[in-house]
Every structure is written in C-alpha cells, then in structure tokens.
C-alpha positions in Angstrom: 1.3 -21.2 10.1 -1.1 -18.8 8.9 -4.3 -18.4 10.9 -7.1 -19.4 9.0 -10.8 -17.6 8.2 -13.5 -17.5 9.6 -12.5 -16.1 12.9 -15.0 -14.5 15.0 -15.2 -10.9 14.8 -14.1 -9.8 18.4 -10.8 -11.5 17.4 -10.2 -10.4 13.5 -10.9 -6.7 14.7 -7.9 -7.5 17.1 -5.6 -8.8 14.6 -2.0 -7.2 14.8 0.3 -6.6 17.5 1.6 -2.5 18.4 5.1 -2.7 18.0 8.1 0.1 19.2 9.4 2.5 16.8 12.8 0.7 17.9 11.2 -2.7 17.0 9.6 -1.4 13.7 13.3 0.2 12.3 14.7 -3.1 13.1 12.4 -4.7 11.1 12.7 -2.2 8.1 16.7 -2.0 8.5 17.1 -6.1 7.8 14.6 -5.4 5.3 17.5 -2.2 3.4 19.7 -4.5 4.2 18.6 -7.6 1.9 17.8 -5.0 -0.7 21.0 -3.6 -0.9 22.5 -6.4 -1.4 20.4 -7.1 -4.1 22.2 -4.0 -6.0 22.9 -4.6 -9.4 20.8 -7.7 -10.2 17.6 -8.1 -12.3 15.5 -9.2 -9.2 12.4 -8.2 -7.0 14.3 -6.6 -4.5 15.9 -4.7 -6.8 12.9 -2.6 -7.7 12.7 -1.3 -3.9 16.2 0.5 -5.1 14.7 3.9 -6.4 17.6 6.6 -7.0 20.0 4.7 -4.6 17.6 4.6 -1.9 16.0 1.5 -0.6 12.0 2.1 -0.9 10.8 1.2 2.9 6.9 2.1 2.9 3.9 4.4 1.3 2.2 7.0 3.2 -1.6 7.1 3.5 -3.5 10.6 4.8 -5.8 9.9 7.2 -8.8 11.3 5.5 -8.5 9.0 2.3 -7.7 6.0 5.2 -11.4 7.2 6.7 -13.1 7.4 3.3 -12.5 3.7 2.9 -13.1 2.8 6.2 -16.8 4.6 5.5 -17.7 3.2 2.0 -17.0 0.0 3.4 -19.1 0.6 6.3 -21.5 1.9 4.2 -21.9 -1.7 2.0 -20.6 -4.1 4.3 -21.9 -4.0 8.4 -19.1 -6.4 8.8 -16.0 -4.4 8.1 -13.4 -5.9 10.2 -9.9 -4.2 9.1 -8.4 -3.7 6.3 -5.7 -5.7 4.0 -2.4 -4.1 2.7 -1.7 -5.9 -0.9 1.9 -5.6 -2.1 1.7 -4.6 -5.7 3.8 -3.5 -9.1 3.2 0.0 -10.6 4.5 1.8 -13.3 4.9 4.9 -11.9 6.2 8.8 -12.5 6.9 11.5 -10.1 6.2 15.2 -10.3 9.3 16.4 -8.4 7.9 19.9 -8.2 4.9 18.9 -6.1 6.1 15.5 -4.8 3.0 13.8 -5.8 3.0 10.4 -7.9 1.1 9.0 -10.8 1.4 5.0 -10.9 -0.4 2.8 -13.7 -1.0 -0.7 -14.9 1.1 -0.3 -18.0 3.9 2.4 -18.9 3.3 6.0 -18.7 3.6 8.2 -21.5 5.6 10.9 -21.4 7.1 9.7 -18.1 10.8 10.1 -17.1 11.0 6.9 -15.6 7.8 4.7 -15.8 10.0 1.5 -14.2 7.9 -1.3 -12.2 8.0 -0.9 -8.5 6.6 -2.1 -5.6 3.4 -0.1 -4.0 1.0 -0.8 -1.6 -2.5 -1.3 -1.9 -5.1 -1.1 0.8 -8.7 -3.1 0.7 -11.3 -3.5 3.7 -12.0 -6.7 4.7 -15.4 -8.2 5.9 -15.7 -10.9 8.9 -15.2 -14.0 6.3 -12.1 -12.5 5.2 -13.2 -11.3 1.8 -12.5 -8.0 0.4 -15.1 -5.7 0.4 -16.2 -4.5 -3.7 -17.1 -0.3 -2.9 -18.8 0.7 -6.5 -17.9 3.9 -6.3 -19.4 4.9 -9.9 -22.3 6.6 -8.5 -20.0 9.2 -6.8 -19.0 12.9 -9.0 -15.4 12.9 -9.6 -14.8 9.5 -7.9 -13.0 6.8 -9.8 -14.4 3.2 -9.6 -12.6 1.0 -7.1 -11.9 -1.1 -4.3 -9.3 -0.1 -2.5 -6.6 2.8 -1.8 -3.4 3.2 -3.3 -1.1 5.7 -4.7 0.5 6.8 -1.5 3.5 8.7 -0.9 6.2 6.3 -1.4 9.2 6.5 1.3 11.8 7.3 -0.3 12.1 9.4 -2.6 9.7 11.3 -0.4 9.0 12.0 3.4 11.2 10.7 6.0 9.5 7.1 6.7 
C-alpha cells in the first residue's frame, strides 16, 4: 500500500532507499526481460523495444537536475524532492550528435517520430503537489514545470 500525503517533511525528504548497482541491474534485467517478451505485439512494453534494444532509463546532467531543484526553491520554501512521471513522446534522434527532440504529436520531417516511453521529472512540495515554475519571465527559457528530454538509454550511453 502506497504511503499516503501529508507526511512531515523530515520524512518525505527521506523518501527512497540507496540500492547496489547489483540490486539496481536486477531490477532493470527482469524489467528487459518482460519486454522482450513483449516482441512483436502492439502493446506498452513494446515501445521500450527501440532498434532491438530494450529502452532501460533517461539520463539527466546534473546542471539541468540543479536548475530545477533552484526554481523550485526559488517559488516554493517547501521543496521536498522531486517526482519522476512516466510519459509518451513522439520523438527523433540526431544520430550525428546523439541528442533527441521529443513532442506531444508527430514530428515533421522525422525518421521515426514513433510513441515511446520518457521520463519526466517535477519537484514536489511538502503536501505532495508539484511545484508550477513559470519560467516565462526567463530569456531563452521555455515555459514549464518540469525536466525532460533526457538521453534515453539505449540507443545512447551505456545505462
């Protein structure tokens, strides 16, 4: 059973556990395994298959994880970690420079602008609720909440 808001915030700052790098390919490897045998259907797990390889996670860079962690500071005193949202993405990769483009509808012009799963990250306040970060004010800064639009795992880096 899920734990249930409000906690108090010495306790939802602690939320998680630190798990081994043995533990946490376990975990991953029963995860390729479902997929895989999800091969050739029209399903969910499907969409983590992306050029035979079975999608396992999305990279963050640190600076863009701080950025959110200070525009949340910034309009919420109670930041108390941050939420990872599963999501759907049309996406497209530049294989030249390894970066991705993902959107809410097809890309134009994309070689393949297929669904697929991505991960989303949002700061949370002390009640639980995400924290809304207007960033509109900011030059060259895109409105939004959260950060997405990692580096998937495959097709790149070795997650």
């Amino acid at each position: 059973m899920a734990l249930q808001w409000p906690f108090l915030r010495e306790r939802v700052t602690k939320l998680g556990d630190l798990f081994s790098l043995k533990d946490v390919k376990d975990f991953t490897g029963k995860f390729k395994t479902e997929v895989n045998l999800a091969k050739g259907q029209d399903s969910l797990a499907s969409k983590f298959l992306v050029n035979g390889e079975v999608r396992t996670g999305e990279f963050f860079g640190i600076d863009k994880i701080n950025q959110l962690i200070t525009l949340a500071k910034e309009k919420n005193k109670g930041l108390s970690g941050i939420r990872v949202y599963f999501g759907l993405a049309h996406e497209n990769f530049d294989s030249k420079s390894g970066e991705s483009t993902i959107a809410s509808s097809p890309i134009e012009g994309a070689n393949d602008s297929s669904l697929r799963p991505r991960l989303f990250l949002v700061a949370v306040d002390e009640t639980g609720k995400d924290i809304e970060i207007d960033l509109t004010g900011l030059k060259d800064v895109p409105d939004g909440n959260g950060l997405g639009n990692g580096s998937p795992q495959p097709p790149f880096g070795n997650g």
